[in-house]
N, C-alpha and C positions, 0 to 999 in steps of 0.2 A: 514606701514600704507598706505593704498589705498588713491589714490587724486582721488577726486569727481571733474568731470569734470562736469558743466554745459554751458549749448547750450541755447543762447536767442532766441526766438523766434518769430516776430509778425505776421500780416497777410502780410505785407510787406517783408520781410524777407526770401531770399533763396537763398542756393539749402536750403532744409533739411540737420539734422545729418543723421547720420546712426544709426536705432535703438539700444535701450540698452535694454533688458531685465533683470529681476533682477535676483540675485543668488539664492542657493539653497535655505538661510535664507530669504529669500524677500528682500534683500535690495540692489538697486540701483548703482555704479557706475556710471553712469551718468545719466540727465535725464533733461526735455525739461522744461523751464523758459519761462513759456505764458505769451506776453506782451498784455495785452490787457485789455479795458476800461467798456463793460457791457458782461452781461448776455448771451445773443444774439450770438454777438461771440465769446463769450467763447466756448458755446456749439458746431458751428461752427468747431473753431479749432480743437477743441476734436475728431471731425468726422474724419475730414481731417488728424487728425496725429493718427488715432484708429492703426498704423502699430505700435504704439509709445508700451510700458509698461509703462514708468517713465515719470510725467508731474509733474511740483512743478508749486502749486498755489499760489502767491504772499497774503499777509494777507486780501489785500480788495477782494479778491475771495474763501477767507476760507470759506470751508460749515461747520456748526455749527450742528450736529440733532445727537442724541443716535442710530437712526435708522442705522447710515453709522459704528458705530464700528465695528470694524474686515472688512471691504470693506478699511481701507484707514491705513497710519500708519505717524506720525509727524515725522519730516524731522532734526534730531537731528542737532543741533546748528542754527537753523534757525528759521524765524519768520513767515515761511511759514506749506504746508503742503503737501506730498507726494505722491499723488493720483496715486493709480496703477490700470491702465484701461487694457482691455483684447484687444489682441494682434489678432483684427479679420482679414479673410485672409476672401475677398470675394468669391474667389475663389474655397476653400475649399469646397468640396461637401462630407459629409458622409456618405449620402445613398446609398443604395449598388445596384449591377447593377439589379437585378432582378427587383430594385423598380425604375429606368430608363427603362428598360424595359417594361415596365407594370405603365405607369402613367394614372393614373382616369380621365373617360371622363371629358370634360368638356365643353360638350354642355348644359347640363342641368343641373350645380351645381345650392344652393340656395345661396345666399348672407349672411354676415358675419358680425356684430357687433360685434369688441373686446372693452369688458368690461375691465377697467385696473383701479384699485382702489390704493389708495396711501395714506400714512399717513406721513408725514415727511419723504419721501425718500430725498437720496441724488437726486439733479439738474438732472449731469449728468447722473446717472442711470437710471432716469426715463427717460431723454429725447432720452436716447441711445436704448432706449424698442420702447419710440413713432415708430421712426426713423427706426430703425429694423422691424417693422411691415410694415411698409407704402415704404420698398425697396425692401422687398421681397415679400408682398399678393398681386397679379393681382389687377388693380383697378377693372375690371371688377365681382370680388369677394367681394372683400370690400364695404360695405357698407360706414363703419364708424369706426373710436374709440372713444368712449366715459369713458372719464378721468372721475373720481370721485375723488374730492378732501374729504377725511376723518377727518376735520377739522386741516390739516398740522398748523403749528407755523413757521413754516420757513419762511423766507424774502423773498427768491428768488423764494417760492412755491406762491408768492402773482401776485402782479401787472407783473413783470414781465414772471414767466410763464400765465399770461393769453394774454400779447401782444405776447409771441409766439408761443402760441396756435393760436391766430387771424391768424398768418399767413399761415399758414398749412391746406391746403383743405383735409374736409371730418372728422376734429377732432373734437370733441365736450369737454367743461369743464363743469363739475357740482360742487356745492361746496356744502358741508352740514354745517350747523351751530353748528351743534352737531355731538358728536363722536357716529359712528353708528357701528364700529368694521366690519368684513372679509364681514362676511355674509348680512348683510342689507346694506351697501354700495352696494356691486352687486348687489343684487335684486333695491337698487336706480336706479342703468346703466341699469339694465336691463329693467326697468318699461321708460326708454327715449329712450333704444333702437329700432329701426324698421327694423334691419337687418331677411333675415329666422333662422339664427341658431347666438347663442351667442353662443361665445369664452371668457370666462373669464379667464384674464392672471396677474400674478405677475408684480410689475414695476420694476422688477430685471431680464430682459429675456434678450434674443438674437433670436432673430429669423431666420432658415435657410433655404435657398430656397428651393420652394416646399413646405414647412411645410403646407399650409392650406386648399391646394385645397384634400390628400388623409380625412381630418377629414370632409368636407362637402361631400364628392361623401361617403361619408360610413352612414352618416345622412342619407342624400336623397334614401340609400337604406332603411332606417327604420328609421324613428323619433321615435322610441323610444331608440335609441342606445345612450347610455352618452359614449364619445370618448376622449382621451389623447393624445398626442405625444412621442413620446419617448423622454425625459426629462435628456440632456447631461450635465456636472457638469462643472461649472463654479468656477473653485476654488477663495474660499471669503478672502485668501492671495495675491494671484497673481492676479487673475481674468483671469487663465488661464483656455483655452479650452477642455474641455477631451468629448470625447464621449462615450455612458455610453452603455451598452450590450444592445441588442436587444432585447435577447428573455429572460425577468426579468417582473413581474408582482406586484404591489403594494398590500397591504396584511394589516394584524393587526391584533396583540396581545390582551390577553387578560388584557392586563393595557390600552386597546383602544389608543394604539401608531401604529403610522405608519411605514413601513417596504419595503423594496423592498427585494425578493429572488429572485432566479434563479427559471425558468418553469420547473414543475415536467416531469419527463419524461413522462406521461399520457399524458398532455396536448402538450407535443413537438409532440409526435406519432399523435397528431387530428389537426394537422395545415396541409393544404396542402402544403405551402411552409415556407421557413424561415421567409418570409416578412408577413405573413398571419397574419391580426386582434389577439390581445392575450387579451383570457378571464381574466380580472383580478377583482378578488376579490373586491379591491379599488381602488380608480382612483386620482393618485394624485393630490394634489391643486393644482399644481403651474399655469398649462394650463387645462383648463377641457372645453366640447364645446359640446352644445346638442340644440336640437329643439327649439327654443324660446316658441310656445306655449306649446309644451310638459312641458317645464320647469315651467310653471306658470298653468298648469290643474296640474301638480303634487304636486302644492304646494312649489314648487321655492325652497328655502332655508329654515331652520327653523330661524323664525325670532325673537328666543328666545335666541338662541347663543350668546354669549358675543366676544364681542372683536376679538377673532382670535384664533384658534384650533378645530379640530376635525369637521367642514363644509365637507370637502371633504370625511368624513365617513360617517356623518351622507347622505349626499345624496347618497355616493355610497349604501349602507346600502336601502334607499327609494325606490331607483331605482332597486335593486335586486328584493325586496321583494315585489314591486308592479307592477311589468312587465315588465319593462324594462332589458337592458342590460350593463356592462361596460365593455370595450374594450379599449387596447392600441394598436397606429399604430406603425408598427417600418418605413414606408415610411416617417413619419412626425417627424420631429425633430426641437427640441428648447433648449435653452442650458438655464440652469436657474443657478442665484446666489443663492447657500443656506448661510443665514446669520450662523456667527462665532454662538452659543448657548450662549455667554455671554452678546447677545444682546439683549436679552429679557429680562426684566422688571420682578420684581416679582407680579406685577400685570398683566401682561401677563399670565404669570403660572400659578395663580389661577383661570385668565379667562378659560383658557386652561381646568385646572381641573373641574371644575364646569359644564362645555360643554361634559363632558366627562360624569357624574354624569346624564346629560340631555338627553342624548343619549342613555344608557345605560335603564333610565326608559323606557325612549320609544320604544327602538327597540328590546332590548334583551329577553325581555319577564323573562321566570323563569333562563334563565342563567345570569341573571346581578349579581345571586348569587357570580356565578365564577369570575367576573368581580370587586366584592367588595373584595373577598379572595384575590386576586392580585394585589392589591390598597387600602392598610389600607387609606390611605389619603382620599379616595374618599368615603369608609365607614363612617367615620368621617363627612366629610360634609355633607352626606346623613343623616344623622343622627340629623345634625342640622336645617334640612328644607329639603324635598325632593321638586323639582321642580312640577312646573302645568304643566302638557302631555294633557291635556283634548284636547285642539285644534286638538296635531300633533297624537291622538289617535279618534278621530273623522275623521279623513284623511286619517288612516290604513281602516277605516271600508268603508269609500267613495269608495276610488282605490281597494278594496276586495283585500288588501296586506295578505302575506303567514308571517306565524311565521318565527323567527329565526332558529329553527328545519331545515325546509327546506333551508336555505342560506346554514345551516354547513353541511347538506346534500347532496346540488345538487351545490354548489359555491366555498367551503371552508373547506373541512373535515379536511384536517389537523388540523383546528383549535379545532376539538373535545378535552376539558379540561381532560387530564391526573390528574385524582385524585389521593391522598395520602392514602385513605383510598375510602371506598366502598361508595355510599350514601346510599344506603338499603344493608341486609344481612342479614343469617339464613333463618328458611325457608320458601316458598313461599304458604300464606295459599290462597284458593278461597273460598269466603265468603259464595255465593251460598251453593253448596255441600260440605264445609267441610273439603275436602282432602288439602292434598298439592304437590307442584309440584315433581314431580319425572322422571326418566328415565325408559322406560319398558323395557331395556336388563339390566344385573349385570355385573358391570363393566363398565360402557357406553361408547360407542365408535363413532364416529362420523358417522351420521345419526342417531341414536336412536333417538325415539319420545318419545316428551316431555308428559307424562299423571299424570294422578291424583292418589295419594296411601294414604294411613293411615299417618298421620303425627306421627314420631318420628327421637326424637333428636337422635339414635341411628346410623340411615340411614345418612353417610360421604355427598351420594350423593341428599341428600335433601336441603343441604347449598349452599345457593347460594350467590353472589354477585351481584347488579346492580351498575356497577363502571361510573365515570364520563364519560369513551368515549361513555356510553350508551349502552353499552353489559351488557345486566344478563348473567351472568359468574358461569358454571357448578362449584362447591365445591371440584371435585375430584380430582386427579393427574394429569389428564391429560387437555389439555388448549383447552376448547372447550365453545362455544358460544353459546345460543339460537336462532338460523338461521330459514327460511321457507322456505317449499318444499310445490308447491303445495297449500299452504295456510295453512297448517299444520306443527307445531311447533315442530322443530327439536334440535338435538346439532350437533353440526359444529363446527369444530378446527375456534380459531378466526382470524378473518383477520383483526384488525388491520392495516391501511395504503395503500390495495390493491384497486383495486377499487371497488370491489363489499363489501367494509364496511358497505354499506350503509344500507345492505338486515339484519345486525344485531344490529338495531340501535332501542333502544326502551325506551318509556317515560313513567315514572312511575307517573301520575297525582295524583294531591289532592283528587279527587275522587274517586280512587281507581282504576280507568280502566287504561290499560296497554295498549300504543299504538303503532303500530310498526310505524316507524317513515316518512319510505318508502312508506308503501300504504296508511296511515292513516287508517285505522283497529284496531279493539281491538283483545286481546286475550282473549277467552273466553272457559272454559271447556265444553266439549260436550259428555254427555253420552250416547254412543251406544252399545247393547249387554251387555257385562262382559265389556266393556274398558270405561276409560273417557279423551279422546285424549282431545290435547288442538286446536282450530283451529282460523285462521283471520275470523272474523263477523263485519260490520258495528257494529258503535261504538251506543246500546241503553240505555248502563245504566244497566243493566237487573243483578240480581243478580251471576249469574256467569259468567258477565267479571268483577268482584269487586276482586281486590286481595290486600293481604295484607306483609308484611316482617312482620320479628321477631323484625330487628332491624334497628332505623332510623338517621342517622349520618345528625346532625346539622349542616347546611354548616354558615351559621352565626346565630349570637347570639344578632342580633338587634331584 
């Protein structure tokens, strides 16, 4: 059996031990016994021993909040509690030389309000977020941090974090009376902030030198850029330090979960250097940091969102689609705690869900279909009440926002939904003239053009498929696309994943007109001589860009 060595400690009290870090299982060998009387210097010592892992907090210092599970673990046969803090090394620098070499002017940055909203965080975690901001952002950068209290229950989130708040130049406290959840707490910080660019941050951060000044010098090149840090992992056992890859961009599925993958090779080939901006699809919560007026003409946060989940989509998602850009720095780095997933609340998860449910009305357009087949749960709720879009659909038409078509287009094509079956198929009639779509060479082979013949079910090559990547798909044996040359409608082996997918990507509307997705054009039969090729035409209505399938596969049945 192992003997637990404990080390008393007070502010009086030295040399130091020698730290202990815990073992593979997390658990402790020895570890530091704080003697000490309020709040105040508790937080203090914490600082001062952050070299520490293992600190046991005697019971009149126990934090009590659901929010700290899996950040802390009880301290078997004792009456205390185990606090395992991360093991910072000031010293440690993870940015890599290119991004020393090349540090952002900083004669003309704008200044900086970190937004830091909280609900029941643990003390020390938030106060080690304060305190990590305000040792590493230039004051000359800093504006401010403005706390948002989210109606916390905690003791120690009361009178005493507000007297040492009082001490701390350049911090501000807000408190809400009511639970306002992710998204409208921010937008509270932000409507107090007067910094030029908000930074809204997790109260579970670490911050590393340098992190602030590459996120405002990429601002001040374009206010319309929403920017990130590269977001290093904090493990929520240990609370140890890892630094997370560089070049990985944040993403989402279609259950509207959040994701980080590695950069497609496309995207590595269009960076000038390794350290260069990375276009990402989404921009994760934890640190996100944009124009302050940009943020509030675009409509700030939806402030329909519930509680916490899916905020940082729904704006990455705004921002794509109404001009803006998202980008991750790899010069800027911040190490975030991600809580254990047992610490959420099943009212959380439904908040989560329902935000999902919101999002999805408003931004997906006709692909929320894909989005309900991938989320029976969230078809279900929809079902029970669809949410009011009117607002955040009055705000697409304000900012002259782009459909979703274009995100999975020019942002995000992977994300084009792989169906199980076709959504249209058999063959392709034009209302206009009659005919239906055919190939003018037998046997068709890639370029043949796409023209109009006598419909019959006898012709292999008259069936077609319009499958979910958005390819009408030749019928015949061989794997060829509806492409354009020219403006004129060809078959083309399919490309699938390359990059030029995009030139065969088409929407079959309610309407009947067929839009290529790339130039917004319709397809439209056009009879010249003996032939009736098919060609891109500005989109009028007119009877022969009207087409129709044989066959229409129900993608739900609400």
């Amino acid at each position: 059996m192992n003997q637990l060595w404990i080390y008393m400690y007070s502010p009086f009290r030295c040399p130091l031990p020698p730290p202990s870090p815990p073992d593979s299982s997390g658990k402790c060998s020895s570890f530091i016994l704080l003697q000490v009387v309020d709040q105040f210097s508790q937080h203090h010592l914490l600082k001062r021993l952050s070299f520490f892992h293992c600190i046991f907090l005697p019971p009149l210092l126990k934090i009590r909040s659901p929010q700290v599970r899996g950040f802390i673990s009880e301290s078997p046969g004792t009456s205390g509690m185990l606090l395992l803090l991360p093991k910072v090394q000031p010293s440690a620098d993870f940015s890599t030389e290119k991004c020393l070499q090349q540090p952002p002017p900083t004669d003309s940055l704008p200044t900086a309000s970190v937004v830091l909203c909280f609900h029941d965080e643990a003390w020390s975690t938030l106060l080690r977020t304060v305190h990590s901001i305000l040792d590493t952002a230039p004051r000359a950068f800093l504006k401010e941090i403005v706390l948002v209290d989210d109606l916390s229950q905690q003791g120690q989130l009361k009178m005493a974090l507000s007297e040492h708040v009082a001490r701390l130049e350049g911090v501000k406290l807000l408190r809400s009376n009511r639970r306002l959840g992710a998204s409208r707490a921010r937008m509270l910080g932000a409507a107090r902030a007067t910094g030029d660019v908000l930074v809204f941050m997790d109260a579970h951060c670490e911050c590393q030198p340098g992190w602030l000044e590459p996120l405002l010098a990429r601002i001040a090149g374009d206010r319309s850029r929403v920017v990130s840090p590269v977001l290093d992992v904090i493990d929520w056992k240990t609370l140890q330090y890892y630094p997370s890859e560089d070049q990985q961009r944040g993403v989402l599925d279609w259950k509207l979960d959040f994701h980080w993958e590695p950069l497609p090779e496309r995207e590595r080939r269009a960076l000038a250097s390794p350290v260069s901006p990375i276009r990402s699809p989404v921009v994760p919560g934890g640190v996100v940091a944009m124009d302050r007026h940009y943020f509030q003409n675009t409509g700030a946060y939806d402030p329909l969102l519930s509680l916490q989940g899916g905020e940082n989509l729904e704006l990455s998602l705004k921002t794509w689609l109404c001009g803006g850009s998202v980008e991750i720095l790899p010069c800027s780095r911040v190490g975030h705690l991600y809580r254990n997933e047992d610490a959420h609340s099943q009212r959380e998860r439904e908040a989560t869900l329902q935000n999902k449910v919101r999002i999805a009305e408003t931004w997906l357009g006709s692909f929320k279909e894909t989005f309900y087949r991938h989320s029976p749960e969230a078809l279900s709720l929809s079902k029970a009440g669809k949410p009011d879009c009117m607002e955040r659909q009055q705000l697409q038409r304000r900012l002259g926002c782009r459909t979703f078509h274009w995100f999975l287009a020019n942002v995000y094509p992977e994300l084009y939904p792989l169906e199980r079956r076709p959504r249209f198929s058999g063959k392709l009639h034009n209302t206009g003239l009659g005919f239906c779509a055919d190939c003018a060479a037998e046997g068709a082979a890639p370029g043949c053009a796409v023209v109009l013949a006598p419909c019959s079910d006898a012709q292999q090559q008259q069936r077609l498929e319009h499958m979910g990547r958005h390819t009408i798909r030749y019928g015949g044996p061989r794997h060829l696309c509806f492409d354009v040359r020219e403006e004129q409608v060809i078959l083309q082996n399919c490309t699938e994943g390359a990059p030029a997918v995009h030139q065969q990507h088409w929407d079959h509307q309610e309407n009947g007109m067929i839009v290529h997705i790339l130039s917004g054009k319709c397809m439209e039969a056009v009879a010249q001589e003996n032939n009736k090729d098919l060609y891109l035409r500005e989109c009028d209505g007119k009877a022969s860009q009207l087409w129709r399938f044989d066959n229409v596969s129900t993608v739900d049945e609400r």
